[in-house]
N, C-alpha and C positions, 0 to 999 in steps of 0.2 A: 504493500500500500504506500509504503514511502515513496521508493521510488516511483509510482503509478502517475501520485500527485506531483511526486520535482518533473516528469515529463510532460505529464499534461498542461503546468502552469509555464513550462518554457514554451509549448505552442502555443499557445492561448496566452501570454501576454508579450506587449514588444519588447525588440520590433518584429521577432520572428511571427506573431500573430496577426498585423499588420500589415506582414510583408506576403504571408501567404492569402490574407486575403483580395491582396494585391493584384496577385498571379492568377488566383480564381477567376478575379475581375477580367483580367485580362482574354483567359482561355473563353468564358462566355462571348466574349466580341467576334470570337470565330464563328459564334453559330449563323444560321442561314435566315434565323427569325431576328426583324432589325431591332422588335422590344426586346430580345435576351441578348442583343448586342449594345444598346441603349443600357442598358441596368449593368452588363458588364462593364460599359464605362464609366458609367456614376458610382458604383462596386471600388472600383480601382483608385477612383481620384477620391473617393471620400477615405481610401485606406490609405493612400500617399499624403491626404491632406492631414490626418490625423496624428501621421508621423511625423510629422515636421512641424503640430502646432504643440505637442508632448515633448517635444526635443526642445522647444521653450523654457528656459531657467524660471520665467515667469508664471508658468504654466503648471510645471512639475510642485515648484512652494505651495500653489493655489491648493494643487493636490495635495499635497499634506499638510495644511494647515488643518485641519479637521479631524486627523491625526495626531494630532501635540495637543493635547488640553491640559497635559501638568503640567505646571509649571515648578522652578528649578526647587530642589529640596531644601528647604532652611537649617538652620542649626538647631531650631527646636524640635524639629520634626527627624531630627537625627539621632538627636538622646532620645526620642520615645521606642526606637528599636533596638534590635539586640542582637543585630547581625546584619551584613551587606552582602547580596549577592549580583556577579554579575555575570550574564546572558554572555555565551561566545557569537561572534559573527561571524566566523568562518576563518579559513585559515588560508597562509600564503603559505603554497606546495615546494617543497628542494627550492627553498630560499639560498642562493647562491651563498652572500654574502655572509649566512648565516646559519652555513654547513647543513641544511635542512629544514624540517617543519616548522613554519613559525607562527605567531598569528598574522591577520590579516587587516590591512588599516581599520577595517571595521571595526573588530576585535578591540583592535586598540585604542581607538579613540575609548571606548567605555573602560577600557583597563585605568588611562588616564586620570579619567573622572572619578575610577571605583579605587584608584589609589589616594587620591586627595583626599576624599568623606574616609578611608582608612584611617589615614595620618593625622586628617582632624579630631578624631572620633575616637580610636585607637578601636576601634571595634572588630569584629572577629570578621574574616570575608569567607565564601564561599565563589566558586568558579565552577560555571558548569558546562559542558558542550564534548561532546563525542566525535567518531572519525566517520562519519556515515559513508565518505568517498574512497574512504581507507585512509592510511597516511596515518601521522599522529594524532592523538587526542587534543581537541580542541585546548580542553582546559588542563591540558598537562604544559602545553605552549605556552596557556595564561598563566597559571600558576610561576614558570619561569620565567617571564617578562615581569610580571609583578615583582616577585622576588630580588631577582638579575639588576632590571632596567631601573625599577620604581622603590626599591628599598622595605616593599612591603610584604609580610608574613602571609601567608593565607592558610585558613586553618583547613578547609573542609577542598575536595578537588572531585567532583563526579564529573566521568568521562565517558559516560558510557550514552548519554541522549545524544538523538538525532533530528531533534525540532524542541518548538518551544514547548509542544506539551511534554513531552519527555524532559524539557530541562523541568518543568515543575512538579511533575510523578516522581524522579529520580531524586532530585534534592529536597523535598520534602521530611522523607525519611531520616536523612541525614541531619537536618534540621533538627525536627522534633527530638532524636534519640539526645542532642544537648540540649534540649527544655527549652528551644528557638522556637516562637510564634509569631515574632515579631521582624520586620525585616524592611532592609530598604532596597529595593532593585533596578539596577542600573541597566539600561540599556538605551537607545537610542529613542528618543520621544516619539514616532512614529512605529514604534517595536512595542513600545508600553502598553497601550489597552489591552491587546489582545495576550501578554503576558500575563499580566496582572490578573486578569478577571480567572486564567489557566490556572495560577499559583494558589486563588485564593479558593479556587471548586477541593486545592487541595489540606484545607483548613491554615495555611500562611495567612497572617494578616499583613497587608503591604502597603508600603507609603513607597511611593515612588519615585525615582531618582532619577530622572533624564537627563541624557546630554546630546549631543551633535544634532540642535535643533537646528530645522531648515532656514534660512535666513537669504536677502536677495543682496544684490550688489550695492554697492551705492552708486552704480553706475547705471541708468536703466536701460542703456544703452547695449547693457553687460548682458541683462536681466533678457532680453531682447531678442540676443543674439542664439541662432541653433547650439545644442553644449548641452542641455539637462535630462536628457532621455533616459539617464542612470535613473534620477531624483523621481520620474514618473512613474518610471519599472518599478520603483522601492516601492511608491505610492500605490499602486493598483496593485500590487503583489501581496502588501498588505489588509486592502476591500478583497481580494482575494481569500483570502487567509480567514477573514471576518467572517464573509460567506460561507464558509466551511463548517467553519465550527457553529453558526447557528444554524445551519442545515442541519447537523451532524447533532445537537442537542436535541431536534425540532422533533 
């Protein structure tokens, strides 16, 4: 099932989704009937147009804004938990420079952040993420960069998930066995709802910690320009994800 969904949601979202209904567009233009050549046309331009108005910097924010409704964790809201956990984002594979598996800037930017509330806090961390692609364990990577890079302890290390519900099935346990109910979780502000709501079906109680919030240029000129088609992919991959799981509850 894992892999069922990582394939269906690379067809099904851009550009590859896009681009093949691009091509469908196209192949109807060949028919001999001029309305399934007419619909093939308008098929093709509304898939090429759509690509290119997603690849908008200004466009992809729009998309996640709606997405980010925490806002950043306070210091009061950091003594009221009792441990930090942070979400892996994936990993950068036979990292040259770094004789092998590493994290992946994703990863890292919330390492960043889950190091700071650490050192402010002195609070206990946990690290979770699996090798679903093979390769190293996500949070064996974390745990080492924390350590190595960031100066910070991490108590707890589950490596074994391979999506967000599996990070909060897996670490849960781990949790509770040290009297943890309480937690602050770190991930990207557009990763957070749909974390959260997963963490808390599994009795964690969470205050949420976001970082690497979407933000435009001060240039709009920037904002403007083709370049964000990443920021979109994250966006609907996400409404994605959403749909899933209240399908999947329904």
């Amino acid at each position: 099932m894992f892999l069922l969904k990582k394939i269906l949601a690379a067809l099904i979202l851009p550009p590859a989704g896009l681009i093949l209904l691009a091509l469908f567009g196209l192949w109807l233009m060949r028919s001999k009937s001029r309305r399934w050549r007419h619909g093939g046309a308008a098929l093709a331009t509304l898939a090429l147009a759509s690509l290119l108005l997603l690849s908008l910097p200004v466009v992809g924010n729009a998309l996640m804004a709606p997405l980010e409704p925490n806002p950043p964790i306070t210091p009061g809201q950091l003594r009221h938990v009792q441990a930090i956990v942070i979400l892996g984002g994936g990993s950068y594979f036979a990292a040259p420079e770094y004789g092998g598996d590493t994290v992946s800037h994703y990863t890292l930017e919330r390492l960043r952040y889950g190091a700071r509330l650490g050192r402010e806090s002195s609070l206990p961390l946990l690290v979770t993420g699996g090798a679903p692609f093979g390769g190293r364990a996500e949070a064996e990577s974390m745990r080492e960069a924390l350590e190595r890079d960031f100066g910070v302890k991490v108590r707890w290390v589950e490596s074994a998930a391979r999506d967000t519900a599996e990070n909060a099935r897996l670490s849960a346990p781990l949790l509770k066995a040290a009297g943890v109910t309480r937690i602050a979780l770190v991930s990207h502000g557009w990763h957070l709802p749909r974390a959260i709501e997963l963490f808390e079906k599994q009795g964690i109680e969470v205050t949420p910690a976001p970082t690497a919030f979407s933000t435009g240029s001060p240039s709009l000129l920037e904002d403007l320009l083709p370049g964000g088609l990443v920021t979109s992919r994250l966006a609907l991959r996400e409404y994605l994800g959403q749909l899933y799981n209240f399908l999947k509850e329904s």
